[in-house]
N, CA, C and O atoms as a GROMACS GRO file, in nm:
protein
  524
    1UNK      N    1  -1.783   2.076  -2.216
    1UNK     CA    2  -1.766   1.935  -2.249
    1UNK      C    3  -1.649   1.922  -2.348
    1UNK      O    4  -1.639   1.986  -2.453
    2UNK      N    5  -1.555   1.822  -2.295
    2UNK     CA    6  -1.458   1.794  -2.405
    2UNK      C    7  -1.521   1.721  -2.544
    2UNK      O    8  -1.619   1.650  -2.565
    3UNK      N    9  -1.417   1.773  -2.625
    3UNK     CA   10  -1.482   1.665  -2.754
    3UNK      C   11  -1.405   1.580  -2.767
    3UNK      O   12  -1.286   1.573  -2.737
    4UNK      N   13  -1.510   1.472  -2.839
    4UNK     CA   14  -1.468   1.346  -2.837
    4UNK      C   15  -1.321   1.272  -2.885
    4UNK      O   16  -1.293   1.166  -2.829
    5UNK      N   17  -1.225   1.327  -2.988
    5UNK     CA   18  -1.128   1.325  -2.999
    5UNK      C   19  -1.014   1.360  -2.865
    5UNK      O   20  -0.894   1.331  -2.866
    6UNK      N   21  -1.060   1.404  -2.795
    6UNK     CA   22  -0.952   1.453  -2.696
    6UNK      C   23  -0.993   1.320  -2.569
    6UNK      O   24  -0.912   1.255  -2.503
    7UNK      N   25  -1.121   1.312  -2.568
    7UNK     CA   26  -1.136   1.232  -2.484
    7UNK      C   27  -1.076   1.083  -2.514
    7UNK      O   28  -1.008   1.024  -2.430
    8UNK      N   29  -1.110   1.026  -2.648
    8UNK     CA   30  -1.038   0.871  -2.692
    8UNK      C   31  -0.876   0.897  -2.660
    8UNK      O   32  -0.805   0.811  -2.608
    9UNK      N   33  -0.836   1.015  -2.695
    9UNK     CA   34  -0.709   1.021  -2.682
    9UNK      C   35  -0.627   1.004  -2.567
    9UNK      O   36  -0.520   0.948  -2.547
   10UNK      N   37  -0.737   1.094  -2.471
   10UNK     CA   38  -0.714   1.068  -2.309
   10UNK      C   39  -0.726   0.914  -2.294
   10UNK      O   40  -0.631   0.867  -2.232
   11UNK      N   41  -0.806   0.836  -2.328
   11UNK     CA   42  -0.801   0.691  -2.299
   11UNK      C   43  -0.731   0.646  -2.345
   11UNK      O   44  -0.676   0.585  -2.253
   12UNK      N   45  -0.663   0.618  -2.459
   12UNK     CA   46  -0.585   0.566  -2.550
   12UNK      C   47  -0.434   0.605  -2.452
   12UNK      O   48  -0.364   0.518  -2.400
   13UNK      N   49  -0.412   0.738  -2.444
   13UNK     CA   50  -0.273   0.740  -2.348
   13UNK      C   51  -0.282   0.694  -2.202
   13UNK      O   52  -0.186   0.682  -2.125
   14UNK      N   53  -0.394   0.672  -2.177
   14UNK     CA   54  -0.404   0.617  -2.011
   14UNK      C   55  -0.406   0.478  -2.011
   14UNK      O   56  -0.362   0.420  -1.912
   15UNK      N   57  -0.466   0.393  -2.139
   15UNK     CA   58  -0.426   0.251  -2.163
   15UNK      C   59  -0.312   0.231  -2.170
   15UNK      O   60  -0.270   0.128  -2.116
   16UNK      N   61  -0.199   0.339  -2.252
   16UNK     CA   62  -0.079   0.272  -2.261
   16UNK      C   63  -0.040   0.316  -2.203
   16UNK      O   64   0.078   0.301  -2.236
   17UNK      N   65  -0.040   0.404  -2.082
   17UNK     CA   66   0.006   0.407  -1.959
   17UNK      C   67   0.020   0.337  -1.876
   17UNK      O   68   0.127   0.335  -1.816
   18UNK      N   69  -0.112   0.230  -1.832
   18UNK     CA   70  -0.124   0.152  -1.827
   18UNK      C   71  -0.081   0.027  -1.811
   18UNK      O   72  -0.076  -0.035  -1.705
   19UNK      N   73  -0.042  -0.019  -1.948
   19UNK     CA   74   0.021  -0.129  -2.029
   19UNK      C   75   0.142  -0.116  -1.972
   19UNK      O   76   0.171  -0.207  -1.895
   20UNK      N   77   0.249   0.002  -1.991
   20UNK     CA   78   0.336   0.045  -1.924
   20UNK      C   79   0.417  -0.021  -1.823
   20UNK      O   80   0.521  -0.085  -1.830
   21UNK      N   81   0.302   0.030  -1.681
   21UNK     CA   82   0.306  -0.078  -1.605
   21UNK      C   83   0.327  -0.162  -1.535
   21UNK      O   84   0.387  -0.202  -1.436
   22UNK      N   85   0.244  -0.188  -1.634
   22UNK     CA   86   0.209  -0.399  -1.605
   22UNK      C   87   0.344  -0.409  -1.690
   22UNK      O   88   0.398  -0.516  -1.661
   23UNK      N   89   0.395  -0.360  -1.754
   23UNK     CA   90   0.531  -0.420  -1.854
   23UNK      C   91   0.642  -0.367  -1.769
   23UNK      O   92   0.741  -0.382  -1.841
   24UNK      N   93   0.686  -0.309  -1.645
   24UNK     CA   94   0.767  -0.284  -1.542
   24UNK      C   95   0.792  -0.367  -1.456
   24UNK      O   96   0.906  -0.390  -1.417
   25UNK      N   97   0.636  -0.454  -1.393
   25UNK     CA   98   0.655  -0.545  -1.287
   25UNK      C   99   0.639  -0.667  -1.358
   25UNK      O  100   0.526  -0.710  -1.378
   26UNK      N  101   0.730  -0.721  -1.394
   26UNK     CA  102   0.751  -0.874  -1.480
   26UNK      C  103   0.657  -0.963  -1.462
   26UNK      O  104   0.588  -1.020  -1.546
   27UNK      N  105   0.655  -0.979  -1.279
   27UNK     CA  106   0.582  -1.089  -1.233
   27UNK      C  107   0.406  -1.042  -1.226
   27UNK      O  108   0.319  -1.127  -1.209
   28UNK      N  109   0.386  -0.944  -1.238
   28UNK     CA  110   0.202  -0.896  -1.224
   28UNK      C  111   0.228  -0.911  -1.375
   28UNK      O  112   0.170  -1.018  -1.395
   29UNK      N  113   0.278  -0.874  -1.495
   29UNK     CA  114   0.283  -0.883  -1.636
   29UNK      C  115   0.219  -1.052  -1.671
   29UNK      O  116   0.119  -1.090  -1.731
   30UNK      N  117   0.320  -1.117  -1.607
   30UNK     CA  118   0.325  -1.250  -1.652
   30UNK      C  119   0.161  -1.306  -1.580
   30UNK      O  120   0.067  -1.343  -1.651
   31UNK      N  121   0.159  -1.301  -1.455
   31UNK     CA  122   0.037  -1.368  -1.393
   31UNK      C  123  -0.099  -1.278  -1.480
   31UNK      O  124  -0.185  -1.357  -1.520
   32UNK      N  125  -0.133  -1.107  -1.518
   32UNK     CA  126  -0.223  -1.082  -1.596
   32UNK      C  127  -0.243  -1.168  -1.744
   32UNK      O  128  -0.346  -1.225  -1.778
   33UNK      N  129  -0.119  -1.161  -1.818
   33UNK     CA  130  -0.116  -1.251  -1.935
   33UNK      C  131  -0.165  -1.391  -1.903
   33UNK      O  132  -0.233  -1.456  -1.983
   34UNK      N  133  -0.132  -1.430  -1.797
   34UNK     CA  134  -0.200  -1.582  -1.811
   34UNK      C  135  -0.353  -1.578  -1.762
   34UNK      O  136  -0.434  -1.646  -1.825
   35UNK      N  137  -0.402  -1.490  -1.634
   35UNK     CA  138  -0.512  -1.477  -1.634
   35UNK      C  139  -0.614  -1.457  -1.738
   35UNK      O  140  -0.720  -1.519  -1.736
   36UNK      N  141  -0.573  -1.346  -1.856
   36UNK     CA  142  -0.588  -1.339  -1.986
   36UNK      C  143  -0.618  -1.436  -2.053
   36UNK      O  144  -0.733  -1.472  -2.078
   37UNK      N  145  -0.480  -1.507  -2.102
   37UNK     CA  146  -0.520  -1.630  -2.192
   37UNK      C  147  -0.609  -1.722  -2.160
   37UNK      O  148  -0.661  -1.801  -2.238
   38UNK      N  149  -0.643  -1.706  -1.955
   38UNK     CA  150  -0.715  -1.871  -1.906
   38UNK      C  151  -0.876  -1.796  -1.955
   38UNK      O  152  -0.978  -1.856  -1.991
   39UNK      N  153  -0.865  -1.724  -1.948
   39UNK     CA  154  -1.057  -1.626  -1.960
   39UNK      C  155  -1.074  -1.644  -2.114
   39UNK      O  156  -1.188  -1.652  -2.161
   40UNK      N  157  -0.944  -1.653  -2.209
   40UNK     CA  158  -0.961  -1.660  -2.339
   40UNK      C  159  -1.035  -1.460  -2.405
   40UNK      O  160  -1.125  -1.418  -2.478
   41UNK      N  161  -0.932  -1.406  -2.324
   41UNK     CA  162  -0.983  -1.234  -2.373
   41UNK      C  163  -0.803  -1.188  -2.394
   41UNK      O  164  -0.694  -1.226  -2.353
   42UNK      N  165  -0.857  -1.083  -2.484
   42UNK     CA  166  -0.748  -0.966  -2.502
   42UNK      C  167  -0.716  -0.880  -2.396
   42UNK      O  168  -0.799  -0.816  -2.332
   43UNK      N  169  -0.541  -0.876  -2.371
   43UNK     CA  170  -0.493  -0.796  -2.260
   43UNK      C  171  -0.540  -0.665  -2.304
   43UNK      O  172  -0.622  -0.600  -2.239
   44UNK      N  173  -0.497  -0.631  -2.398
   44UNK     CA  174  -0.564  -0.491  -2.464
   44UNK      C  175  -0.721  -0.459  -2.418
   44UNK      O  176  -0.751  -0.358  -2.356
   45UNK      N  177  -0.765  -0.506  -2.437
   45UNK     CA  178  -0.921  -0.516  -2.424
   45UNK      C  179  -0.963  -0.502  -2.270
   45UNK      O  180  -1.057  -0.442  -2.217
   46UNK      N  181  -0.869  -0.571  -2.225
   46UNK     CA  182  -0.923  -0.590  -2.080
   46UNK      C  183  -0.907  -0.441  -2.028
   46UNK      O  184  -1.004  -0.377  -1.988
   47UNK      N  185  -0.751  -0.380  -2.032
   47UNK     CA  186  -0.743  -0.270  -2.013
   47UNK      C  187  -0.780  -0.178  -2.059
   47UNK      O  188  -0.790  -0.075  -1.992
   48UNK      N  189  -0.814  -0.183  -2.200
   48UNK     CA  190  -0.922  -0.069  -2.239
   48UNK      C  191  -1.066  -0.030  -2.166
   48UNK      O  192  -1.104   0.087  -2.159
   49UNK      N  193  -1.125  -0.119  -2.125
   49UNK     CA  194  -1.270  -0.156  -2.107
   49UNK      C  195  -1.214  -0.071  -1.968
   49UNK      O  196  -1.272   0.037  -1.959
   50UNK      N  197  -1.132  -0.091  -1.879
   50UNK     CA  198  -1.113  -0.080  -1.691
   50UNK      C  199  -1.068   0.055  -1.726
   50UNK      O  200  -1.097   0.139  -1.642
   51UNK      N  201  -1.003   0.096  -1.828
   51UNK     CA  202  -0.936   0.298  -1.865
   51UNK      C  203  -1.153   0.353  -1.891
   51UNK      O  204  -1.232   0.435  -1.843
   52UNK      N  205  -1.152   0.255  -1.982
   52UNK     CA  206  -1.318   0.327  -2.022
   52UNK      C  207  -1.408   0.397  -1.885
   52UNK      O  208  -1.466   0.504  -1.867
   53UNK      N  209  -1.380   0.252  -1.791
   53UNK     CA  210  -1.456   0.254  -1.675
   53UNK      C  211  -1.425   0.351  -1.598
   53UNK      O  212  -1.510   0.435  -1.566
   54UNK      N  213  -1.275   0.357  -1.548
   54UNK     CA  214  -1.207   0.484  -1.467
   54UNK      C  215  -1.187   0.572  -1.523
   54UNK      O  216  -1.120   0.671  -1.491
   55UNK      N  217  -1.251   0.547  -1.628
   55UNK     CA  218  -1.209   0.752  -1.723
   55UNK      C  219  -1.370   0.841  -1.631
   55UNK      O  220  -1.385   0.944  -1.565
   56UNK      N  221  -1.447   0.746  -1.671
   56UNK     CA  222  -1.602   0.737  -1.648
   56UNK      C  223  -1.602   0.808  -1.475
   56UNK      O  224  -1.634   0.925  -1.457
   57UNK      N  225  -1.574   0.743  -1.393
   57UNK     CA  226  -1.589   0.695  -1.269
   57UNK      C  227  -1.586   0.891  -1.211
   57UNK      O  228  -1.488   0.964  -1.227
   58UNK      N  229  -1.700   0.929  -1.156
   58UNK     CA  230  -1.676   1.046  -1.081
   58UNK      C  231  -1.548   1.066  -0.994
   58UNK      O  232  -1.504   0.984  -0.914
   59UNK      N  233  -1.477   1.226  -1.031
   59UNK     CA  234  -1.375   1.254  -0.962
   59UNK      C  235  -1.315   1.214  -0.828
   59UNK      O  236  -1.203   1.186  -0.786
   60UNK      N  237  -1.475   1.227  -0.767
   60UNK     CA  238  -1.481   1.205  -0.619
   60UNK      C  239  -1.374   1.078  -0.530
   60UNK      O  240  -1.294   1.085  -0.436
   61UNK      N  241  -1.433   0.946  -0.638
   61UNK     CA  242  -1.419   0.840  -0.612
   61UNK      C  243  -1.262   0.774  -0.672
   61UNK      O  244  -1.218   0.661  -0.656
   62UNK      N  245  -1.213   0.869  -0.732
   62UNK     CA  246  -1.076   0.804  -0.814
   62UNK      C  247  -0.988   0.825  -0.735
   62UNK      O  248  -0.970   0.933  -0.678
   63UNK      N  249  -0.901   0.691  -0.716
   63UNK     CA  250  -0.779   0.718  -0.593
   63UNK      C  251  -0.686   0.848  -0.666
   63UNK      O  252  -0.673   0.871  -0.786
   64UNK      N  253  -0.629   0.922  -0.548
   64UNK     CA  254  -0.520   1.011  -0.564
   64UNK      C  255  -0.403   0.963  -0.646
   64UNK      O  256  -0.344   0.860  -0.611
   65UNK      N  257  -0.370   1.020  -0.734
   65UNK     CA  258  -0.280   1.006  -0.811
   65UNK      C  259  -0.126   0.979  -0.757
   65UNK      O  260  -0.048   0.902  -0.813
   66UNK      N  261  -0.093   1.064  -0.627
   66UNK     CA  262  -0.013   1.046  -0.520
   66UNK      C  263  -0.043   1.082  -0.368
   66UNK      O  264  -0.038   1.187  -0.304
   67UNK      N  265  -0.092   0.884  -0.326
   67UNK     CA  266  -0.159   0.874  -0.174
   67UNK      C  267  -0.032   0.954  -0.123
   67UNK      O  268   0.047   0.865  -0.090
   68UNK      N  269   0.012   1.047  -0.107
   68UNK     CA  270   0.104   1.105   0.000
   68UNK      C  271   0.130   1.254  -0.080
   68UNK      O  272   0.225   1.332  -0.075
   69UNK      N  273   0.024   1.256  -0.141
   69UNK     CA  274   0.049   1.464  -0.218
   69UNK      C  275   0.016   1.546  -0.068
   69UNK      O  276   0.101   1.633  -0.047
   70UNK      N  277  -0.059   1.539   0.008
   70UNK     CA  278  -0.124   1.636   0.092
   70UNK      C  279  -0.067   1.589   0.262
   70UNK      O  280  -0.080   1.476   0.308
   71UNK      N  281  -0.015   1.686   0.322
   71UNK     CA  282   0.007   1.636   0.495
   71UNK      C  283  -0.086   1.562   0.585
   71UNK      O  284  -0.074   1.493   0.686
   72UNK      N  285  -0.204   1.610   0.492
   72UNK     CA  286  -0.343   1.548   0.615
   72UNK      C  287  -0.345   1.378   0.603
   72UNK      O  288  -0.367   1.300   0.696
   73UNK      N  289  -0.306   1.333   0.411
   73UNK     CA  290  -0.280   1.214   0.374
   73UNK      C  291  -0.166   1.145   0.446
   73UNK      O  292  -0.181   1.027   0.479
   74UNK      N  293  -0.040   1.217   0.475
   74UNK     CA  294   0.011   1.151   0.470
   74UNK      C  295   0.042   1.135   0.660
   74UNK      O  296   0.114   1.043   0.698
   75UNK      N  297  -0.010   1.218   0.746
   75UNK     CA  298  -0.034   1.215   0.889
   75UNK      C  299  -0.155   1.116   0.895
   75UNK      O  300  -0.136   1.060   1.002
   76UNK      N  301  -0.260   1.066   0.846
   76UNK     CA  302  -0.373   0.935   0.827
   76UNK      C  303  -0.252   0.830   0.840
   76UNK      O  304  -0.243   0.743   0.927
   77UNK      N  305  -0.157   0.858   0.732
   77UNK     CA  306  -0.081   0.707   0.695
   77UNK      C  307  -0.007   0.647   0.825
   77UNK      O  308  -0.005   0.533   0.872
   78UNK      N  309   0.083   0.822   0.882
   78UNK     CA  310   0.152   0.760   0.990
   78UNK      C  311   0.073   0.733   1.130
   78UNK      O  312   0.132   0.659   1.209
   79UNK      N  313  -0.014   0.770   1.156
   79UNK     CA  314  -0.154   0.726   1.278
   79UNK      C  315  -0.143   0.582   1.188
   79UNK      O  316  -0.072   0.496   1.241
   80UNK      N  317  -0.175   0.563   1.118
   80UNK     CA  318  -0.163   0.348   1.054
   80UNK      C  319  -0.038   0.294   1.101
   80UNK      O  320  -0.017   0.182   1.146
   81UNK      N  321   0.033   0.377   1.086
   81UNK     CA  322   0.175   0.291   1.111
   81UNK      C  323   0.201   0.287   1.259
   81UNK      O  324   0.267   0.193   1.301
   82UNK      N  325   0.153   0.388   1.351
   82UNK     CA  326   0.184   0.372   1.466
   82UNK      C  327   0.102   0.292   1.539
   82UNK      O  328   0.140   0.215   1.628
   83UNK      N  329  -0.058   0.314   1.487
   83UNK     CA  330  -0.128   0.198   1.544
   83UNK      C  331  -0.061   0.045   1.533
   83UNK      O  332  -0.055  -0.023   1.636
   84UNK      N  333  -0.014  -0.004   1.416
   84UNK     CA  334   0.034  -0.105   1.379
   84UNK      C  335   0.167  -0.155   1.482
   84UNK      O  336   0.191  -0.271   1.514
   85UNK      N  337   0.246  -0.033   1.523
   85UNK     CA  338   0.389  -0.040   1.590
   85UNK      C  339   0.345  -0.066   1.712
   85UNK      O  340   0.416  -0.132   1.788
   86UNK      N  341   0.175  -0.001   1.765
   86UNK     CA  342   0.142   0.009   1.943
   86UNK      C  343   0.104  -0.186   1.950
   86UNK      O  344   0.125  -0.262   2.045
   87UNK      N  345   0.063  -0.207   1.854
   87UNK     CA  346   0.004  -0.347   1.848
   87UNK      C  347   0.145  -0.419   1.842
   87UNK      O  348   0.155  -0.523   1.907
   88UNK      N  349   0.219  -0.389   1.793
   88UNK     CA  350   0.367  -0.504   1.797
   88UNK      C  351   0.402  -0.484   1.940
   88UNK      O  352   0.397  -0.577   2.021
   89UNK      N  353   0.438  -0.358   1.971
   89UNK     CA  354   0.473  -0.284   2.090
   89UNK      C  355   0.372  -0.408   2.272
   89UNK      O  356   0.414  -0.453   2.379
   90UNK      N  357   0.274  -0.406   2.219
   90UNK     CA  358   0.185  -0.495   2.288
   90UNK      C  359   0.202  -0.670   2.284
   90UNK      O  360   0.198  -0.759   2.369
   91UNK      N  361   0.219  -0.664   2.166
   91UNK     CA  362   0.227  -0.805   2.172
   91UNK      C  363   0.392  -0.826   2.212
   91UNK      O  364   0.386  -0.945   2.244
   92UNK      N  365   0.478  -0.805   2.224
   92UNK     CA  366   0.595  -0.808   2.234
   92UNK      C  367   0.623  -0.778   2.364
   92UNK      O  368   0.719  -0.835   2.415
   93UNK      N  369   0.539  -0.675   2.448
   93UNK     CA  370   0.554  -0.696   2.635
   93UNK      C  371   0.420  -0.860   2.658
   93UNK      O  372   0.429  -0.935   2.756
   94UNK      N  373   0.342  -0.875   2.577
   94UNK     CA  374   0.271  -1.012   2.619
   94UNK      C  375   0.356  -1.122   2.633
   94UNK      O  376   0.343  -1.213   2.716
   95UNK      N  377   0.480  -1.105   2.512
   95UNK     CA  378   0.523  -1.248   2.488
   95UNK      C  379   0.624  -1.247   2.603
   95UNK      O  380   0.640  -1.356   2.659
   96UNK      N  381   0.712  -1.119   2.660
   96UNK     CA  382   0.789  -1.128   2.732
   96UNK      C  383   0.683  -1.127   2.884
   96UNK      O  384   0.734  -1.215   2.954
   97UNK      N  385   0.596  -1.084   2.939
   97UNK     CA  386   0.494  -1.159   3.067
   97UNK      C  387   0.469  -1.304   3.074
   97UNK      O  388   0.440  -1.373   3.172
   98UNK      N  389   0.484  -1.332   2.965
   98UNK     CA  390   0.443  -1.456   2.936
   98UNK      C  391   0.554  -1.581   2.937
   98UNK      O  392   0.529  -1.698   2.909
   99UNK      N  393   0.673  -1.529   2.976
   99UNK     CA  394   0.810  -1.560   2.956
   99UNK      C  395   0.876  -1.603   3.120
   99UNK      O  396   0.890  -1.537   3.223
  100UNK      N  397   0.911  -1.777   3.075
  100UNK     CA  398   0.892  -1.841   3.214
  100UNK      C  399   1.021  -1.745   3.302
  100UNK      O  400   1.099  -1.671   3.242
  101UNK      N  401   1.021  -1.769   3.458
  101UNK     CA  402   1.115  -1.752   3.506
  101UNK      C  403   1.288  -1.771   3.484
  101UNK      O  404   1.362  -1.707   3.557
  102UNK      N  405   1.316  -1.816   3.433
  102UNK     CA  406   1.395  -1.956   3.382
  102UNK      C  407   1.499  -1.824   3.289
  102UNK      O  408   1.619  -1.801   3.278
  103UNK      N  409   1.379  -1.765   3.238
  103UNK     CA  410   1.428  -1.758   3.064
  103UNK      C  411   1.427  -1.590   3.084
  103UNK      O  412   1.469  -1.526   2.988
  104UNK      N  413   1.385  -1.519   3.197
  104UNK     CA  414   1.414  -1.370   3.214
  104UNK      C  415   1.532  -1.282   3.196
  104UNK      O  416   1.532  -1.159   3.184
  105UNK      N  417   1.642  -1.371   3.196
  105UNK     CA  418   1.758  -1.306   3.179
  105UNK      C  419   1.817  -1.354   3.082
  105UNK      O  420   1.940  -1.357   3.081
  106UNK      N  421   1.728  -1.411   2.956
  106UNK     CA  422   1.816  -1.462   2.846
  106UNK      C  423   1.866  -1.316   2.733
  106UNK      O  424   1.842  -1.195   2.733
  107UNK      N  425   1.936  -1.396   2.656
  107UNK     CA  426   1.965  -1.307   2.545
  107UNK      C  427   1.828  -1.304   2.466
  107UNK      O  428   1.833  -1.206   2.391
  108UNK      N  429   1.726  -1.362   2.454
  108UNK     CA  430   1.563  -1.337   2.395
  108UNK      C  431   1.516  -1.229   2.472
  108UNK      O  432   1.503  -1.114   2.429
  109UNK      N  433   1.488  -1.272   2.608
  109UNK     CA  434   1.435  -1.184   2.676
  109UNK      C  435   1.522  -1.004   2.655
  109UNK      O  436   1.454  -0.904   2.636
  110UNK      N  437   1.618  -1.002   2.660
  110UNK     CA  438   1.713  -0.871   2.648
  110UNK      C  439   1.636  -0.829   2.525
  110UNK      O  440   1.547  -0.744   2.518
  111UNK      N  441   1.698  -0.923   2.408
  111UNK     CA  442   1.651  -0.887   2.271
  111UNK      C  443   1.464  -0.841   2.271
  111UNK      O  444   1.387  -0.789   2.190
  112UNK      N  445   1.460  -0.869   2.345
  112UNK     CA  446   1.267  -0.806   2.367
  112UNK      C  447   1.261  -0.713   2.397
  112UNK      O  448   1.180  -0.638   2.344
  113UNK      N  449   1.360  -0.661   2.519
  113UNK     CA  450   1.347  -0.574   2.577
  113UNK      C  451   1.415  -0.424   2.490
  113UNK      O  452   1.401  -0.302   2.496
  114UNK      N  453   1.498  -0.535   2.407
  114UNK     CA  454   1.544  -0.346   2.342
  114UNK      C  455   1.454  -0.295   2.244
  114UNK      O  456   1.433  -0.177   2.218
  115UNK      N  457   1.383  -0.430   2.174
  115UNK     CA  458   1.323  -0.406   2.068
  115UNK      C  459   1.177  -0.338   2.091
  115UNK      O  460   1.128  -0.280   1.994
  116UNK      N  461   1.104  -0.340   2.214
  116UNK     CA  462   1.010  -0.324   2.281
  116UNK      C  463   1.081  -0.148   2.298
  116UNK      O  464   1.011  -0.057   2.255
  117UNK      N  465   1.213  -0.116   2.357
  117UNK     CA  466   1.216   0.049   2.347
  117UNK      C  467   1.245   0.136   2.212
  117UNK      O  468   1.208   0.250   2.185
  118UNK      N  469   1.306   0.065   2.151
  118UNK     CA  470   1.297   0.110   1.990
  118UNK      C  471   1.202   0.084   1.963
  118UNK      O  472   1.218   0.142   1.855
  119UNK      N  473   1.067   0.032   1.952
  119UNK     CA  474   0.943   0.030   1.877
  119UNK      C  475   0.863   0.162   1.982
  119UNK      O  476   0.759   0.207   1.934
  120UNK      N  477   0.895   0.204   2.079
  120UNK     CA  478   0.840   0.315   2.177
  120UNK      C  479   0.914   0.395   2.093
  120UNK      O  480   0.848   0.459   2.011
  121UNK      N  481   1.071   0.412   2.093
  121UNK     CA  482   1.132   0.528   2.059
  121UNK      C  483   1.048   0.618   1.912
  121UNK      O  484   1.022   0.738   1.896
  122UNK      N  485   1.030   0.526   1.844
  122UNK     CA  486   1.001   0.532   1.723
  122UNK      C  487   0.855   0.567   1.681
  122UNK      O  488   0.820   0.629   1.581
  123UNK      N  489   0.765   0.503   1.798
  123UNK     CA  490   0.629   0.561   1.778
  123UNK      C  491   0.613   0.688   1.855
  123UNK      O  492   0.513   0.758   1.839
  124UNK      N  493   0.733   0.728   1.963
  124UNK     CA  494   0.705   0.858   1.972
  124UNK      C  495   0.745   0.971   1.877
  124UNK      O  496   0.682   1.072   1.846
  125UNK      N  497   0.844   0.937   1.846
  125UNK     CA  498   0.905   1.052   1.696
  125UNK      C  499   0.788   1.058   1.622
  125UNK      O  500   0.715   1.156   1.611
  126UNK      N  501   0.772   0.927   1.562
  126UNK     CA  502   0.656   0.996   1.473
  126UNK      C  503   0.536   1.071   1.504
  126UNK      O  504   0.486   1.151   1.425
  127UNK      N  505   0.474   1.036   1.663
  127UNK     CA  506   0.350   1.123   1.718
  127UNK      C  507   0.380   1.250   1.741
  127UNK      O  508   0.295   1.340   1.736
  128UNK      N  509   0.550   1.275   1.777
  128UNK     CA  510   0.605   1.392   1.766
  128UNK      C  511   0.600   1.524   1.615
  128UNK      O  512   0.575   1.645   1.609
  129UNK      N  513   0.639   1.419   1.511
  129UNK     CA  514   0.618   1.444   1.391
  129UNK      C  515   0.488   1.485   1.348
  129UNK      O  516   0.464   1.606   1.345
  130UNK      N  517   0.395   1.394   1.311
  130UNK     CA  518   0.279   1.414   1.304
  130UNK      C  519   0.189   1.386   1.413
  130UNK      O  520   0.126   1.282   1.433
  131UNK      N  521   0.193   1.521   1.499
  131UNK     CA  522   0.081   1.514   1.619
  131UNK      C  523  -0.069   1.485   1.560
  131UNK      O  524  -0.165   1.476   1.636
   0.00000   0.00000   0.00000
């Protein structure tokens, strides 16, 4: 068991880590501070109490420090992205089936059609990549 000095200390640098931040992204800075003032609580406080909580929180359950440290993480991510590309990929031959006679040989229709093989090209590299 750590002692207790090492542990406040661990919190104390993970608050102002923290603080950090929220003091990088201007606009999450500004909208926490006002959320803050509307609750009528200390920014300090708030983030102390949420470091207390996630200091607390079993290993198990604490997000990865970097979602993309491990291949298995980061082959999950690209299976997301390709699912996401097969669904554009789909909706993008719907809209062109769906596309009157009239309008088959437009510059839209073309523009569908390339964008429809670059969204293939691209979800095969990556299945290539991460089989």
């Amino acid at each position: 068991m750590s002692n207790p000095s090492n542990e406040s200390k661990q919190r104390w640098n993970a608050t102002h880590y923290t603080q950090m931040k929220f003091s990088i992204k201007p606009d999450i800075a500004d909208a926490f501070k006002e959320a803050c003032a509307a609750a009528d609580v200390s920014m300090a406080g708030v983030i102390s109490e949420f470091m207390v909580n996630y200091c607390q929180m079993p290993s198990k359950i604490k997000p990865p420090s970097d979602p993309f440290a491990t291949r298995r993480l980061r082959r999950k991510f690209v299976k997301g992205v390709v699912l996401q590309f097969e669904e554009l990929l789909i909706a993008e031959e719907r809209g062109r089936d769906n596309t009157p006679e009239n309008l088959q040989g437009s510059k839209w229709y073309e523009a569908s059609e390339q964008s429809s093989d670059v969204i293939q090209e691209a979800i095969d590299l990556m299945e290539e990549i991460y089989p």
